[in-house]
C-alpha positions as CSV (number, residue, x, y, z in Angstrom):
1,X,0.0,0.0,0.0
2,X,3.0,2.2,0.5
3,X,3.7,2.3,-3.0
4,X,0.1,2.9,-4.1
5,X,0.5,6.2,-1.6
6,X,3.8,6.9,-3.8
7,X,2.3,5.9,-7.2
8,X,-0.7,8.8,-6.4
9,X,2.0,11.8,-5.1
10,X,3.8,11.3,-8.3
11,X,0.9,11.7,-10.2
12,X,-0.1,14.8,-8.5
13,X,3.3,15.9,-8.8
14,X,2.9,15.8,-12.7
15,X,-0.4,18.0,-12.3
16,X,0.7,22.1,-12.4
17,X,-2.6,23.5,-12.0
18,X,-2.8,25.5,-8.7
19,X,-6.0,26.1,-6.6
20,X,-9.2,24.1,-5.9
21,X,-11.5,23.4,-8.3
22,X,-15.6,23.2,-7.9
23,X,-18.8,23.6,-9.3
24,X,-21.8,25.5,-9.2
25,X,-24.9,25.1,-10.9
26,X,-28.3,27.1,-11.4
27,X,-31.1,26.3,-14.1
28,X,-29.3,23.0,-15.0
29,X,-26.2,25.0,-15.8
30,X,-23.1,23.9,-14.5
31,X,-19.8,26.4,-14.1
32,X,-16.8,25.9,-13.3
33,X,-14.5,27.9,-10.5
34,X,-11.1,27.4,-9.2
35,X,-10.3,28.8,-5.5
36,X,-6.2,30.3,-5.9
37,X,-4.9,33.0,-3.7
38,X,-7.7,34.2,-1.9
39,X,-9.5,34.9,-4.7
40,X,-12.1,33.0,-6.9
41,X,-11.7,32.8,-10.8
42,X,-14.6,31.4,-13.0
43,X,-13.2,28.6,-15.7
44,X,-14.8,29.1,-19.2
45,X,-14.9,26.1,-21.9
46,X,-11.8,27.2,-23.3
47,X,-10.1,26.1,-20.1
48,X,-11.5,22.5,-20.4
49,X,-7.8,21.0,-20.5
50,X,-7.3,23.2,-17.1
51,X,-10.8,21.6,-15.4
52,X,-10.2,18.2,-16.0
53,X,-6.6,18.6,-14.5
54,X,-8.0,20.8,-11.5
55,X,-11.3,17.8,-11.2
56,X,-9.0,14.9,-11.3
57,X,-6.2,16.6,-8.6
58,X,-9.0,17.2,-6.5
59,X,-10.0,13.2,-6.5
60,X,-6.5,11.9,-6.2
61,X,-5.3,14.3,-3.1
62,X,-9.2,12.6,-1.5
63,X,-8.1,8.9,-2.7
64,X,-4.7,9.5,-1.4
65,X,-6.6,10.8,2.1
66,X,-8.0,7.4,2.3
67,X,-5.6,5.2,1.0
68,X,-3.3,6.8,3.8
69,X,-5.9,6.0,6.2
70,X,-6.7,2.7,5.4
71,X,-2.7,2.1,6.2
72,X,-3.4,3.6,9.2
73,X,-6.6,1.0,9.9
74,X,-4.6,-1.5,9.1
75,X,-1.9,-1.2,11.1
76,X,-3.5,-0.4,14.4
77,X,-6.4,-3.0,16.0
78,X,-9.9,-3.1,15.0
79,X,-11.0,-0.6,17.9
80,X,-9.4,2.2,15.7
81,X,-11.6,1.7,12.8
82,X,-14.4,4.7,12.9
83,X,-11.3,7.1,13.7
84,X,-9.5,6.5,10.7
85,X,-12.4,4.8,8.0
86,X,-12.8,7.4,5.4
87,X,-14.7,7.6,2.3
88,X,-13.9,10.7,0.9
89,X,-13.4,9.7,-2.6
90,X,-16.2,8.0,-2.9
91,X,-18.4,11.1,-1.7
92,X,-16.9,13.0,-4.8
93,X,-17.4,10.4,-7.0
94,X,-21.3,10.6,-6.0
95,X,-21.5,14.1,-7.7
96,X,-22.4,13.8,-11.1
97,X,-20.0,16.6,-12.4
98,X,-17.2,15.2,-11.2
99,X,-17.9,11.6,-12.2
100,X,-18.5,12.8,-15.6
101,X,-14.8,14.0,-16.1
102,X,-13.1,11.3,-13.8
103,X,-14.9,8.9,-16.0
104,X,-13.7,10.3,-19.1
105,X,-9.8,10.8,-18.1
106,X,-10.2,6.6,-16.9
107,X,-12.1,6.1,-20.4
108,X,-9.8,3.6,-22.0
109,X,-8.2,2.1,-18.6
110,X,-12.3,1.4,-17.6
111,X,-12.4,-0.3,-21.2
112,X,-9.3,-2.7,-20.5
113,X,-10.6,-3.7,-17.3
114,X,-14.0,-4.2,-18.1
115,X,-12.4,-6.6,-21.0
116,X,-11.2,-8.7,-18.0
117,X,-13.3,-8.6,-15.5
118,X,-16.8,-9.8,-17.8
119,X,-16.0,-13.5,-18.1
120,X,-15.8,-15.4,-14.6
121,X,-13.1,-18.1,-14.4
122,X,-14.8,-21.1,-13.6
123,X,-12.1,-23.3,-12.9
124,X,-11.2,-20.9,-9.5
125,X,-14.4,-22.4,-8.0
126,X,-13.1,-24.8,-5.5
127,X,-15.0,-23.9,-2.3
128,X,-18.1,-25.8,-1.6
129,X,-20.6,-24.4,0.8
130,X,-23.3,-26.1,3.3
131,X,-26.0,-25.4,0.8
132,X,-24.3,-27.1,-2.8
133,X,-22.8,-23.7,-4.1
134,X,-19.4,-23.6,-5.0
135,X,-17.7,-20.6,-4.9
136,X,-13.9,-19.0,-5.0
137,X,-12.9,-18.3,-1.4
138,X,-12.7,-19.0,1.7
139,X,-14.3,-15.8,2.5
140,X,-17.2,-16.1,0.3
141,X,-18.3,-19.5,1.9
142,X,-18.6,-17.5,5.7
143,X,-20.5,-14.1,3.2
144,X,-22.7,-17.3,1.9
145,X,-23.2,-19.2,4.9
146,X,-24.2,-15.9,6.3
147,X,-27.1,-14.8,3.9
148,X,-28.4,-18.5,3.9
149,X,-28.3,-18.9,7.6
150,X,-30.6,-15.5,7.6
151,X,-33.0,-16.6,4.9
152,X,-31.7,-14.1,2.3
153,X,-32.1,-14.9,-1.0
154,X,-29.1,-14.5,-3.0
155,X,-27.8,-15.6,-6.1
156,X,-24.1,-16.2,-6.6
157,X,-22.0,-14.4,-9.6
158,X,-24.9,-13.8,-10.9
159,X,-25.2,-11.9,-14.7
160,X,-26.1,-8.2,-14.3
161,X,-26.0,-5.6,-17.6
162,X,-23.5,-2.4,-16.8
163,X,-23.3,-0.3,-19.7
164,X,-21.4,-1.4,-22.0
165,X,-20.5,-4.4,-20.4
166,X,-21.9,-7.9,-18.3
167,X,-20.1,-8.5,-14.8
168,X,-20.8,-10.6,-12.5
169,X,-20.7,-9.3,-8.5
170,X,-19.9,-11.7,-6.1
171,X,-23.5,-11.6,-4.3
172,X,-26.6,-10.4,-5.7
173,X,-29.3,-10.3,-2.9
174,X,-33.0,-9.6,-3.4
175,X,-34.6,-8.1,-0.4
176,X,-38.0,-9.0,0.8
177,X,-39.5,-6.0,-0.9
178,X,-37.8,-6.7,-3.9
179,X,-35.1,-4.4,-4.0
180,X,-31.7,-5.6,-5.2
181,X,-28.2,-5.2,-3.5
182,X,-24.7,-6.3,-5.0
183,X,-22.3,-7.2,-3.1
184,X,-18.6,-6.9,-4.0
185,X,-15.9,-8.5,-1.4
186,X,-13.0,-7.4,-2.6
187,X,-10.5,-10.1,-0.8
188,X,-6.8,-8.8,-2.1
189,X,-7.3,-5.0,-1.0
190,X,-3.4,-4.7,0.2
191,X,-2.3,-5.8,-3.8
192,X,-2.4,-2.4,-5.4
193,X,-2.8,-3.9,-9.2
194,X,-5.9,-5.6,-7.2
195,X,-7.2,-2.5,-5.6
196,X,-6.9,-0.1,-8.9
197,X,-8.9,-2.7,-10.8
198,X,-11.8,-2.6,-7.6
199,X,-11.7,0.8,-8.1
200,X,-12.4,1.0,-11.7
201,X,-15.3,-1.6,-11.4
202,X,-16.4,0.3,-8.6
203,X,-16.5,3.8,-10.9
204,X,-18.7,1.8,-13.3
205,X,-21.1,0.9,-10.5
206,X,-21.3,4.2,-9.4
207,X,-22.2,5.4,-12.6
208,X,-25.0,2.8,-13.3
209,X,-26.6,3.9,-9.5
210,X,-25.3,1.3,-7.6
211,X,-23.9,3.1,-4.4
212,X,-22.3,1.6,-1.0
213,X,-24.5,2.1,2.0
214,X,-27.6,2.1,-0.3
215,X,-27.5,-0.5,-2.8
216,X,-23.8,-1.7,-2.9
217,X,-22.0,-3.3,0.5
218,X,-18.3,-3.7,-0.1
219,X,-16.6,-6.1,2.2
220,X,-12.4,-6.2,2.4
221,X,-9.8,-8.1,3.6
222,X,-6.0,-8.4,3.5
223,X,-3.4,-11.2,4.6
224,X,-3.2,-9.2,8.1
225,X,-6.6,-8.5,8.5
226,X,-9.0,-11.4,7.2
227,X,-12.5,-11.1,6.7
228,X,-14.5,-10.9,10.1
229,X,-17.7,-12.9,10.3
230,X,-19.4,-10.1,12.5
231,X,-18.6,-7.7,10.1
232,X,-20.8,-9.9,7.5
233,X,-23.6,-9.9,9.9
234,X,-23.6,-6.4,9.9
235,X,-24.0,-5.4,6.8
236,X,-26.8,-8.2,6.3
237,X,-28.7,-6.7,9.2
238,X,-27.8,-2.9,7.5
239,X,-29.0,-3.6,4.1
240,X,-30.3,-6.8,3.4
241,X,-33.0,-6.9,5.7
């Protein structure tokens, strides 16, 4: 994770644009305006090159903010977890303006990894569960076990339509009332080819409406913190209910 932290300060090192960049909007106009020395400067369309530079510093100092706090989580004990959990990234990436650009710089990188990530390898199912499903980890047996054991029905790698694209989230769970939630766990989080690809899928999500906390749960682990089966319940009791 330490070089993820240095991968993202050099690439905000190779961003000159000075100042903090936001938007404002008013009868489904949006403009731009960038916050330098005291003093607040609008952004025209001829400055496009300038926004997207200012939109996407903006997201990597946040995603740097919590990739240096998820070091910080996961090298202290579980007890320290609300202090340092952030999300800040992911609140950006909720605003539409924003998306729109960070989406468009990631374009072709979203395209590779959507290439990748739309066929399931069938021959890395090699866990079988209590109720006949086979599935790839360890992990997802105790995520499967759980929504069983709590009479939620769920359907494993199941076929969804993103976009463009098919995937195929771990966990698709249907609510009593009908309601659908994915669920992603995302099981090599300390491998930081692992965690960029997770972050691209998890872009694409967002832009189809599929959110954490309201119809997306995210579970992680790493090989010093594995996946804790109270933290399973949780989120079952949180959202699937």
């Amino acid at each position: 994770m330490e070089g993820e932290i240095s991968g993202i300060q050099q690439r905000l090192e190779t961003i000159t644009e000075e100042g903090t960049i936001y938007p404002t909007q008013k009868d489904g106009n949006v403009k731009w305006y960038v916050w330098k020395n005291g003093r607040r400067e609008y952004l025209s369309k001829k400055n496009d090159k300038e926004i997207r530079n200012l939109v996407n510093k903006k997201y990597l100092e946040l995603y740097l903010k919590d990739t240096i706090n998820e070091l910080r989580l996961l090298e202290t004990n579980r007890k320290a977890r609300k202090k340092y959990k952030t999300d800040y990234a992911q609140k950006m990436l909720k605003q539409k303006h924003y998306r729109s650009i960070l989406l468009a710089v990631d374009k072709k990188d979203n395209e590779e990894t959507n290439e990748k990530t739309q066929v399931p390898n069938p021959e890395a199912l090699k866990f079988y569960t209590k109720m006949g499903i086979i599935v790839r980890s360890k992990s997802e047996v105790i995520i499967a076990t759980a929504l069983y054991d709590n009479n939620i029905k769920f359907e494993y790698e199941k076929a969804i339509k993103i976009s463009d694209g098919i995937y195929y989230p771990d966990f698709t769970v249907e609510k009593k009332n009908g309601d659908i939630i994915l669920w992603e766990h995302l099981g090599l989080i300390d491998n930081p080819d692992y965690r960029n690809k997770a972050y691209r899928k998890i872009l694409k999500y967002n832009e189809n409406g599929y959110y954490q906390g309201k119809n997306l749960i995210l579970t992680y682990e790493t090989a010093e913190s594995p996946l804790d089966p109270m933290d399973v319940e949780h989120e079952i009791e949180k959202m699937c209910r």
